[in-house]
ZAMARGU-4260 file (C-alpha; in steps of 0.2 Angstrom, whole numbers, plus 5000, padded with zeros to 4 digits):
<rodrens>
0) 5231/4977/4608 | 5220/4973/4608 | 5154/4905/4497 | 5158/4907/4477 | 5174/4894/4477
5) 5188/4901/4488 | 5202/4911/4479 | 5212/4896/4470 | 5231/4896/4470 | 5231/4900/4452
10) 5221/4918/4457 | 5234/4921/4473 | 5252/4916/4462 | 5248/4921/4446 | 5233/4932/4451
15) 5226/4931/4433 | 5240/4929/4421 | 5230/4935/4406 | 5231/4952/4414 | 5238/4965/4399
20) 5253/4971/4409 | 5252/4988/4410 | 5234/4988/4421 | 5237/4985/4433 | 5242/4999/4441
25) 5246/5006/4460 | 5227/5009/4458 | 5216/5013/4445 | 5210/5028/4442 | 5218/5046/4448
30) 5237/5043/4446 | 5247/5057/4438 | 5261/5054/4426 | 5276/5054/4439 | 5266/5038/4448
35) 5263/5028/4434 | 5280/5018/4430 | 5280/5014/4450 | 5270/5000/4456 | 5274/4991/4471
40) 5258/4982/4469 | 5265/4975/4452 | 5277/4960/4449 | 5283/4954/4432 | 5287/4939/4443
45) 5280/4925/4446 | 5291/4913/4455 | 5309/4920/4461 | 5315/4931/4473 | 5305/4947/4476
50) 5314/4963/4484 | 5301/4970/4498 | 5307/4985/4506 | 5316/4996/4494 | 5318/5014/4493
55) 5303/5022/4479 | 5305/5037/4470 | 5302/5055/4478 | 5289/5056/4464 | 5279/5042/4468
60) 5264/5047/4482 | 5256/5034/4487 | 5236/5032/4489 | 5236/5033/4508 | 5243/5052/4505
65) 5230/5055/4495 | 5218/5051/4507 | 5209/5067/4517 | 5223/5074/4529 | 5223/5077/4546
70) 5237/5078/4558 | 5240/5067/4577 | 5250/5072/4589 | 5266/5061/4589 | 5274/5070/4607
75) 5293/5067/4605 | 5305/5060/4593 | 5318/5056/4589 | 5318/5051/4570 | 5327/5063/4555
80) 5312/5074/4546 | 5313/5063/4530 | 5310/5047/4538 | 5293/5041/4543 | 5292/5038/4560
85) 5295/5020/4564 | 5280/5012/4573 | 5276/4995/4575 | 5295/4989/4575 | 5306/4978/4587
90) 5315/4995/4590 | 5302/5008/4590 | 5302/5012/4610 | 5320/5018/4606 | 5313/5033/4595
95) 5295/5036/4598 | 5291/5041/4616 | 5298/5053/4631 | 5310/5040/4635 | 5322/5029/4625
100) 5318/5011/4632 | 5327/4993/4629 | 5326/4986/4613 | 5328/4966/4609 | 5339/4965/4594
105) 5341/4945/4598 | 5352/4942/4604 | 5357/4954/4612 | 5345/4968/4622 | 5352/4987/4621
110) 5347/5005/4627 | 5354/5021/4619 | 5354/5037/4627 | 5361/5054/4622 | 5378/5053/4626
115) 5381/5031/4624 | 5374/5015/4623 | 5370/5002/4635 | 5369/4983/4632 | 5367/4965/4639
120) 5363/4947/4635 | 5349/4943/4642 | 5346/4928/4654 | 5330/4920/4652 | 5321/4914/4668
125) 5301/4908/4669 | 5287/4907/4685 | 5269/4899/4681 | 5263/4913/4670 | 5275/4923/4663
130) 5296/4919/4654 | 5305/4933/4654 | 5323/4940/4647 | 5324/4957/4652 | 5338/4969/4647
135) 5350/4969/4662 | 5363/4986/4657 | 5381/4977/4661 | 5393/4985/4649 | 5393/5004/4642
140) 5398/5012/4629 | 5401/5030/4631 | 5401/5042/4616 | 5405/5061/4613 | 5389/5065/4609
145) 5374/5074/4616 | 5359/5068/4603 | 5356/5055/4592 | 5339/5049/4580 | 5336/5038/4568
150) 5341/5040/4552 | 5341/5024/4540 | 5328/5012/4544 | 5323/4995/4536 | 5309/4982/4546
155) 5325/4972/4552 | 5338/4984/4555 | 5343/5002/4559 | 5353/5016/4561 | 5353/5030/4572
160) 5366/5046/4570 | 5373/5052/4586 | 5375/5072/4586 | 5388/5083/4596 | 5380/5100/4595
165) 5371/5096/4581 | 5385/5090/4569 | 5386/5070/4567 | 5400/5062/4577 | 5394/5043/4574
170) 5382/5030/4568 | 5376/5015/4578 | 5370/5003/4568 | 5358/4987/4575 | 5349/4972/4568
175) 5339/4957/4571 | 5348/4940/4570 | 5365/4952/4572 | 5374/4948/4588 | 5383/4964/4587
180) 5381/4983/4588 | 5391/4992/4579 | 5395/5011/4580 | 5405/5018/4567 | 5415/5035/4569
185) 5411/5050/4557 | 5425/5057/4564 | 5442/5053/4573 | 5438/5049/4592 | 5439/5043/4610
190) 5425/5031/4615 | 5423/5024/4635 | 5423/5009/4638 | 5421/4995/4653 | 5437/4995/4664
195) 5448/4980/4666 | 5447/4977/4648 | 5460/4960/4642 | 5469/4958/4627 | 5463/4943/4617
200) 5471/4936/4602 | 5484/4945/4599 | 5477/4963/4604 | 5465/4959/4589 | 5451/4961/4601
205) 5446/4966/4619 | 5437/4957/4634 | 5429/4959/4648 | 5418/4946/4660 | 5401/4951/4670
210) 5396/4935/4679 | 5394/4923/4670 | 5395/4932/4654 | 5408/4941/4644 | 5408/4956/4633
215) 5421/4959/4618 | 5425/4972/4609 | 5432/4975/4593 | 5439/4988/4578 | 5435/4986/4561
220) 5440/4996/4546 | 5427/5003/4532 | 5434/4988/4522 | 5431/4976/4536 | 5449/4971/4539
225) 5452/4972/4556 | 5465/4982/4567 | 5474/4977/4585 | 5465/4986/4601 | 5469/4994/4615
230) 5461/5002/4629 | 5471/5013/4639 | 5464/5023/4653 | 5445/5015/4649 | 5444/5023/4632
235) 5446/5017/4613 | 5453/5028/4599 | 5443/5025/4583 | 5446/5035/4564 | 5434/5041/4553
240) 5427/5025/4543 | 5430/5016/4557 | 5417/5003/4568 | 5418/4998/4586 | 5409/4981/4587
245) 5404/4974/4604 | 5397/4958/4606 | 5394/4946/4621 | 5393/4924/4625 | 5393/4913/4639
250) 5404/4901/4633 | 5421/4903/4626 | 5421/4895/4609 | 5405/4905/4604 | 5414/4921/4610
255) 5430/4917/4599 | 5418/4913/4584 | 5411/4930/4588 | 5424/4940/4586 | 5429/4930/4571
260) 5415/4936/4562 | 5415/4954/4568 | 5413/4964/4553 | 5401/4979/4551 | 5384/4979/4545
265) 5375/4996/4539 | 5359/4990/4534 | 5347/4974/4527 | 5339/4969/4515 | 5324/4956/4511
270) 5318/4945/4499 | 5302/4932/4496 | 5298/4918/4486 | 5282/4907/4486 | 5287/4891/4476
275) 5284/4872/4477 | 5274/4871/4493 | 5287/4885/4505 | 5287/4900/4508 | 5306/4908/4509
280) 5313/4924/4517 | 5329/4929/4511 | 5339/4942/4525 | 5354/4948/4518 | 5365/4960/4529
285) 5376/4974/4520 | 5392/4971/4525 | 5410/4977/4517 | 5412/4968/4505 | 5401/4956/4505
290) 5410/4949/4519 | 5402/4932/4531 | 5398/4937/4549 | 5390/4928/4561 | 5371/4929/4563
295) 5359/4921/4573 | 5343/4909/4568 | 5327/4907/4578 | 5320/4892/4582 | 5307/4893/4569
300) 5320/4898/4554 | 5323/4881/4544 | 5339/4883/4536 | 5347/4873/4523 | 5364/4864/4526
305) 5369/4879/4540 | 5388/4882/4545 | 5382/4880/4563 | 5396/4889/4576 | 5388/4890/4592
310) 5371/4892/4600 | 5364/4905/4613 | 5348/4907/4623 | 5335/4920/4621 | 5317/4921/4626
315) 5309/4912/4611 | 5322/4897/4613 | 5339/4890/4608 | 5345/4904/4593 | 5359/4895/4581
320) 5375/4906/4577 | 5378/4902/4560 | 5394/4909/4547 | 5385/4917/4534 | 5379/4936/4528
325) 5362/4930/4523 | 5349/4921/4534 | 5338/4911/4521 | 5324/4902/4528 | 5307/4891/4526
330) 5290/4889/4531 | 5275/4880/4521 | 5266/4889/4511 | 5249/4892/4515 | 5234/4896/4503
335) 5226/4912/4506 | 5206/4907/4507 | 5192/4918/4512 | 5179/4908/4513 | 5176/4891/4523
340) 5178/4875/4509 | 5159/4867/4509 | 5160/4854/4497 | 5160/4840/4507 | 5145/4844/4516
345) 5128/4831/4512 | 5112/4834/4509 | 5105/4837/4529 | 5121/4846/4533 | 5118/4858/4520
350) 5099/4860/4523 | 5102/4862/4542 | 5119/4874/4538 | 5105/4885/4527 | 5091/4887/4540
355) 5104/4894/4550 | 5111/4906/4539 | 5092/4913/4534 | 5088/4914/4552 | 5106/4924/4554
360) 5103/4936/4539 | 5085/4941/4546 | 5094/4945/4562 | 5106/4956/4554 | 5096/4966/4545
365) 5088/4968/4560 | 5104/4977/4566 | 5109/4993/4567 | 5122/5003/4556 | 5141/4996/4559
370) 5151/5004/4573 | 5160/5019/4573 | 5178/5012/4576 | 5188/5003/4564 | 5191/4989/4575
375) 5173/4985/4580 | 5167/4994/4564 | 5182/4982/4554 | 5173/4966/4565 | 5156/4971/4560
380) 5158/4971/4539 | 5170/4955/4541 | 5154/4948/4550 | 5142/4953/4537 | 5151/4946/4523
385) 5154/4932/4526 | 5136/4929/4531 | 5134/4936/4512 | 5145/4923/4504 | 5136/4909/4516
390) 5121/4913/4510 | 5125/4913/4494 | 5134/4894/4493 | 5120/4887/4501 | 5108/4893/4490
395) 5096/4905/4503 | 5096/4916/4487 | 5082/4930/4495 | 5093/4931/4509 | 5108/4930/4500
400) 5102/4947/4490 | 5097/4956/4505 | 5112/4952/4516 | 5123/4958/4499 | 5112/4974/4499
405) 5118/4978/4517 | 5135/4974/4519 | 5139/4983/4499 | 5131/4999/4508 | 5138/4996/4525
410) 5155/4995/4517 | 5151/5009/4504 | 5150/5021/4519 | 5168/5016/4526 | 5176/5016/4509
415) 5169/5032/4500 | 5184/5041/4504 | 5173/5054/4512 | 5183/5073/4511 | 5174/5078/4528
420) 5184/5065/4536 | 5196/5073/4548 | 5182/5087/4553 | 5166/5077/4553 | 5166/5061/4544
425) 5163/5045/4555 | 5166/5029/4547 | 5180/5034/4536 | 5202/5036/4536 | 5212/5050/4533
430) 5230/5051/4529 | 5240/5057/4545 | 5254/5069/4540 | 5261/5068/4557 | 5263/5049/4558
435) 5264/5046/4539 | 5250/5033/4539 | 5233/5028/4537 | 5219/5033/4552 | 5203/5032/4557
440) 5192/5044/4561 | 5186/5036/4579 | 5200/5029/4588 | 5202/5013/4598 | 5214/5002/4607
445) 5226/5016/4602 | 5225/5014/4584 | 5229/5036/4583 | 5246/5030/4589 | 5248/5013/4575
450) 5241/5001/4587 | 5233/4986/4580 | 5232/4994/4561 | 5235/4976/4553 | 5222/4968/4565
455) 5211/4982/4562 | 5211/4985/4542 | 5212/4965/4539 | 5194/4965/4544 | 5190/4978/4528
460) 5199/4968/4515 | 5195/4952/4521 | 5176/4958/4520 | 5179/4969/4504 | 5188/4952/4495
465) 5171/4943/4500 | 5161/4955/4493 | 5172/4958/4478 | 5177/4945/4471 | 5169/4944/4453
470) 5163/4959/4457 | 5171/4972/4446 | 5162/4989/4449 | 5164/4986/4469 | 5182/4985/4467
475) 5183/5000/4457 | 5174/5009/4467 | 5184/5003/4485 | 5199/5002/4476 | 5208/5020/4482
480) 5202/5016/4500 | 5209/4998/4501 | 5225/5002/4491 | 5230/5014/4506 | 5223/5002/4518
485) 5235/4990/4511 | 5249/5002/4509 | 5248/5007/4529 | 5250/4988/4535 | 5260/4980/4521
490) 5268/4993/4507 | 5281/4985/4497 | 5291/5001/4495 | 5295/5016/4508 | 5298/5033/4504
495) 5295/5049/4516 | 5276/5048/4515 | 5275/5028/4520 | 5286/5014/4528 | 5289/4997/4521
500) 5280/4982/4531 | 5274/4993/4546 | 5270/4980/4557 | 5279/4964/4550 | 5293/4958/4554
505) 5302/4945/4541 | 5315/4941/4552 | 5305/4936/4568 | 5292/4930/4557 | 5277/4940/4565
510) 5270/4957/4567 | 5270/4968/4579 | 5256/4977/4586 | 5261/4992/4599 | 5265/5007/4588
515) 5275/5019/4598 | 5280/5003/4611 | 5284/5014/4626 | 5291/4998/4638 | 5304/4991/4644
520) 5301/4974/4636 | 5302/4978/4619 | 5286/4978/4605 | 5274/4965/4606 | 5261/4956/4600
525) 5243/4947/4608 | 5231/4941/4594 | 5240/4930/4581 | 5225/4926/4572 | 5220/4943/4570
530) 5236/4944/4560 | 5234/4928/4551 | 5217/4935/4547 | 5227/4952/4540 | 5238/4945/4528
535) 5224/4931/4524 | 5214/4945/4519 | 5226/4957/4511 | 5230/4943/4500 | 5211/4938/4497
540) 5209/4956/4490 | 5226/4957/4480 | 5221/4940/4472 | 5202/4947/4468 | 5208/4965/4464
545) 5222/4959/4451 | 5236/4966/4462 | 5249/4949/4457 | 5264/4957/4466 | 5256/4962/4484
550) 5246/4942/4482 | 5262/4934/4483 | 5270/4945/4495 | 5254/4944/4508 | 5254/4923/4502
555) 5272/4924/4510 | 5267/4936/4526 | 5253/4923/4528 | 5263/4908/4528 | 5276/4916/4539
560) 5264/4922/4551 | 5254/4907/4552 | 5270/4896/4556 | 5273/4909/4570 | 5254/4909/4577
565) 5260/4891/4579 | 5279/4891/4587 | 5278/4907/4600 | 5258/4906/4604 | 5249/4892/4599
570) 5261/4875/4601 | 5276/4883/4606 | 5292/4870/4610 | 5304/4878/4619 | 5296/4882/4635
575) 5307/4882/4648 | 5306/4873/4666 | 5295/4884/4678 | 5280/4889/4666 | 5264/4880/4669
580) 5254/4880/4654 | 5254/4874/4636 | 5252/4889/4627 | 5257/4911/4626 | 5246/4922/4623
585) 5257/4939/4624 | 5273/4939/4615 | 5285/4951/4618 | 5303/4957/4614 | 5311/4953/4630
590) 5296/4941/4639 | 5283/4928/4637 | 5266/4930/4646 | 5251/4918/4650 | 5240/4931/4648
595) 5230/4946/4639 | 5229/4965/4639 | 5209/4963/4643 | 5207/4949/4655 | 5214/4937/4663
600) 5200/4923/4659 | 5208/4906/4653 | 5196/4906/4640 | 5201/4925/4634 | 5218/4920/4636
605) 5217/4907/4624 | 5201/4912/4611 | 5212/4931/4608 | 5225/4919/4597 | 5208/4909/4588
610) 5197/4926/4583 | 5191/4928/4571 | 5196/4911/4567 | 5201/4913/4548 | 5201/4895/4539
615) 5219/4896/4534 | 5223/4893/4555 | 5218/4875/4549 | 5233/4873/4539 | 5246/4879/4552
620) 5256/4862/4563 | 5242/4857/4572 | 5243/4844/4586 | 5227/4835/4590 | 5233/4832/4608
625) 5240/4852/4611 | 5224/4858/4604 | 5213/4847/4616 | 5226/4852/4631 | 5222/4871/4626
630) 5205/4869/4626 | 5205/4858/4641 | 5212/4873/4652 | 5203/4886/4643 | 5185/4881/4647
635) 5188/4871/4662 | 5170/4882/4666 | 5160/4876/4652 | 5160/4884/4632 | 5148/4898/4639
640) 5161/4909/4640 | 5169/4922/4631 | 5175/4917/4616 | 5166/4901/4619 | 5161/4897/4601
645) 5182/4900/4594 | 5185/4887/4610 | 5173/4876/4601 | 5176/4880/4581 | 5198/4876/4589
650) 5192/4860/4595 | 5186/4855/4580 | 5200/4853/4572 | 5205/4839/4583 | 5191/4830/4588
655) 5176/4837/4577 | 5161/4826/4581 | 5162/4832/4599 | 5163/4851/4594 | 5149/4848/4582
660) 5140/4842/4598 | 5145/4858/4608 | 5141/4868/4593 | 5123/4865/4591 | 5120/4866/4611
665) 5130/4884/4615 | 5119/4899/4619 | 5119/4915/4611 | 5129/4923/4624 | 5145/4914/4619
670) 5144/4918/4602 | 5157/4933/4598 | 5149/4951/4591 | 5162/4946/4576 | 5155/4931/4573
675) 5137/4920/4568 | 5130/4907/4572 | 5131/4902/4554 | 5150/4905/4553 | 5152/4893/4569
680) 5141/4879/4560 | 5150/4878/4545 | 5167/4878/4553 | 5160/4863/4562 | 5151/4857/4548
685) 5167/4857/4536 | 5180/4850/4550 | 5166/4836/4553 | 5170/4834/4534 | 5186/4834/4532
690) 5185/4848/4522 | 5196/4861/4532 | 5212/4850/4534 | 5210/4840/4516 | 5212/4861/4506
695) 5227/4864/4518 | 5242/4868/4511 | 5248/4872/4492
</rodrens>
């Protein structure tokens, strides 16, 4: 696309132990008999690993479905009728659109078409604005097929079934941090390959160079062994059960390391654990067996003690090739917080921060209704909550009250659950049968399609976990709405009605935001905060709502998210020679950009990855001297631009006596339409402090 104390760790990990297990439920209220043993919102466990992504029972229909329905238009597919169409994935353009496009599967970059499959290792080049690894097609396999869709889908990996006349012939299997594709037979056949193919080791595997790079290919049995090669007359004879790996390196060792670890994979799996200060994501990739293959780490995976066994390049950096059939990484954990941390502030701090905030409530009220869309509409209660909890820390207790008045019934209309929905409602979601997700009732920025849903809905729960917290007959009564709020961005469990972690990623360690992703550069992703502020918020609610499971898995989202905001948009370290700024604003599968979907304003450029400045940016990697380089370039023009007042709340957090200054001087044309003048202060106000930095990191 485009304060009552802060919820403490205890409320986010154990999310209120004394809990009766049992009550917590999908949610409350509603749920027939089949639904009740199943909730993915639940979690006996408090501290080990925790499964995400698994398959739920056919009987279990989850609160988005039971939403009003109405039905989009999805134009063409090519996804099996019992799986939910796969948006907001690294390989959604392959299935969802007119056209199959490239998909970045890092390493390698691949295309499929009807009758074979293309791929290539990209080379990664950069000018002043923009890095860029496109898919380039140098080697082809060919298959005897006419079709193919996905069938088996996971947020890391998938498979799609390739059809001869409607009968499957074979399955070609892809996934993240895999630098393979693998096609395995369903039946005894010829495949083509690339001419001038050379015997390598023994005949155990095949090779052929394209410039500077060469391809390999190789035969593994169902049970992983693997079988001598040939390729007479430019095709490979392949059995039932059997896999055709290809996989490509610029240098030889890597190659030869490759095509030792050439075994199948069919599939992923992933874990989470928040413990002791990290946040962990455990990839495991199903493969005969059990057996180790060789997978590949991105620069911001920390790994411990890793059988390191070569190194490529790719667009986001130097990726490690590592022995292994699990990737198990680290991030720091960050505490979810939904509200700015005031204690710090004195006496004429708080008095000036409370004048503020009575002179911002009277001009809300003076407001009209919220708007229509959910992005705008989602900006708008964010806005007037926290003005609510502002308020209420500093003590403006008659504007506090009316503030609360207005945002409860502003978010009452959205949350209702209204039955005219699809035919007439305005502010309100529907369950879309079509694209087996959550929508609302006035579009924007492509949200119909999935675009932007977890930007879009982490307003609404960030705002409903203001308003909730301690607030038990308000959570109650938004509880339906949220839970399929929650379900469309971040369900734990998939069945035919929902997918698993629409728009995260746990191996890339971000989301991504275009639902169909109809280009040849893969899926991508412009505003990292708005994400931050998604999984911040979804974990706000969780913790305030009693939902114990879904708090630790959004903690761990959070934490991931954040320490991606910070290595692809924010600080990124591997930018290569050629590029001419400090920062990315649009990340995509195959390319980097200096740049926005909306305008091309240094100071848009860099305030799209600050909005709506959620306090939990605070505890990402911050370096004074990149943040002041961002803003240097950003507002070369002056902080009366647009965005001007994030500009100013970022520089705070290296040099917050000067943004204080700026602060208190910007006019009211750089202040956001998601943001108050209030908000801006007290960011200020607690940076000058110390009090953003100091409740960082659990």
């Amino acid at each position: 696309m485009r304060n009552r104390a802060w919820i403490s760790v205890a409320a986010v990990v154990g999310v209120i132990a004394l809990v009766v297990a049992g009550t917590t439920a999908l949610f409350r209220g509603g749920s027939s008999a089949a639904d009740v043993s199943f909730r993915p919102f639940s979690s006996s466990s408090t501290s080990g690993w925790t499964r995400v992504g698994d398959q739920a029972p056919s009987s279990w229909t989850p609160a988005a479905a039971r939403l009003p329905h109405s039905e989009g238009s999805t134009g063409s597919l090519r996804v099996d009728d019992d799986l939910p169409p796969p948006t907001n994935r690294w390989y959604s353009g392959m299935f969802l659109g007119a056209d199959p496009q490239p998909v970045f599967a890092m390493p390698l970059a691949v295309q499929a078409d009807d009758t074979g499959v293309a791929l290539g290792l990209p080379r990664v080049s950069a000018s002043a604005r923009t890095i860029t690894a496109p898919f380039a097609p140098e080697v082809r396999i060919g298959l005897p097929a006419d079709a193919f869709t996905a069938t088996r889908a996971d947020p890391v990996s998938v498979t799609s079934t390739y059809t001869s006349s409607g009968a499957p012939v074979g399955e070609l299997d892809l996934a993240e941090g895999w630098p393979y594709a693998g096609y395995t037979a369903l039946e005894d056949q010829d495949v083509t390959v690339p001419p001038g193919l050379q015997a390598r080791d023994g005949g155990r595997w095949l090779a052929t160079a394209v410039g500077d790079t060469t391809y390999g290919l190789a035969v593994a049995r169902a049970d992983g062994s693997r079988r001598s090669v040939t390729a007479p007359d430019g095709t490979v004879s392949i059995g039932r059960g059997e896999t055709l790996l290809v996989f490509a390196a610029r240098e030889d060792g890597t190659l030869a390391e490759l095509a030792r670890g050439a075994v199948p994979v069919h599939g992923t799996t992933v874990d989470h654990q928040v413990r002791g200060g990290q946040a962990r994501t455990r990839i495991g990739y199903d493969t005969p067996g059990g057996q180790r293959t060789v997978l590949a780490a991105m620069p911001h995976h920390v790994l411990h003690r890793p059988a390191v066994v070569g190194r490529t390049d790719s667009v986001y950096g130097p990726l490690r090739l590592v022995r292994s059939r699990t990737l198990v990484s680290g991030v720091p954990a960050v505490r979810p917080r939904a509200t700015l941390p005031l204690g710090g502030l004195g006496g004429a701090a708080r008095e000036e921060l409370r004048t503020q905030v009575v002179a911002d409530v009277a001009q809300e009220l003076a407001r009209g209704e919220s708007r229509e869309d959910t992005y705008f509409g989602g900006k708008d209660v964010q806005r007037m909550a926290q003005l609510t909890r502002l308020a209420e820390d500093v003590g403006a207790d008659g504007a506090a009250r009316s503030m609360r008045e207005r945002a409860v019934s502003e978010l009452d209309d959205w949350l209702s659950g209204d039955d005219d929905c699809p035919a007439s409602g305005t502010r309100c979601f529907a369950y879309d049968s079509a694209w087996k997700g959550v929508v609302g009732r006035s579009a924007s920025f492509g949200s119909e399609e999935f675009n932007d849903h977890h930007f879009h809905y982490g307003y609404f729960l960030t705002a409903a976990a203001l308003l909730g917290e301690g607030e038990p007959r308000l959570l109650d009564r938004w509880r339906p709405t949220l839970t399929a709020l929650a379900e469309d961005i971040a369900s734990p469990a998939t069945n035919g009605a929902i997918p698993a972690l629409r728009s995260f990623d746990p191996y890339a360690g971000h989301s991504w935001a275009a639902g169909r992703s109809e280009f040849a550069d893969g899926n991508n992703q412009e505003s990292s905060s708005e994400a931050v502020n998604a999984w911040n918020g979804l974990a706000a609610w969780a913790a305030a709502d009693g939902h114990r499971g879904l708090a630790r898995q959004a903690t761990w989202q959070l934490s991931l998210e954040t320490a991606s905001a910070s290595a692809y948009w924010l600080e990124p370290r591997h930018l290569p020679k050629g590029f001419e700024h400090s920062m990315v604003s649009l990340n995509w599968g195959g390319k980097r950009e200096w740049a926005t979907w909306f305008s091309g304003e240094p100071s848009a450029i860099l305030g799209i990855q600050l909005l709506p400045m959620p306090s939990t940016l605070a505890q990402a990697r911050i370096s004074p001297k990149r943040v002041r380089a961002n803003v240097a370039e950003a507002s070369a023009h002056g902080f009366d631009t647009m965005f001007g007042d994030y500009l100013t709340m970022y520089l705070g957090l290296a040099d917050p006596q000067r943004a204080l200054a700026i602060g208190r001087r910007l006019p009211d044309s750089a202040i956001d339409d998601g943001n108050t003048r209030s908000h801006l202060l007290a960011w200020l106000l607690a940076a000058r402090a110390g009090d953003l930095r100091a409740s960082g990191r659990r």
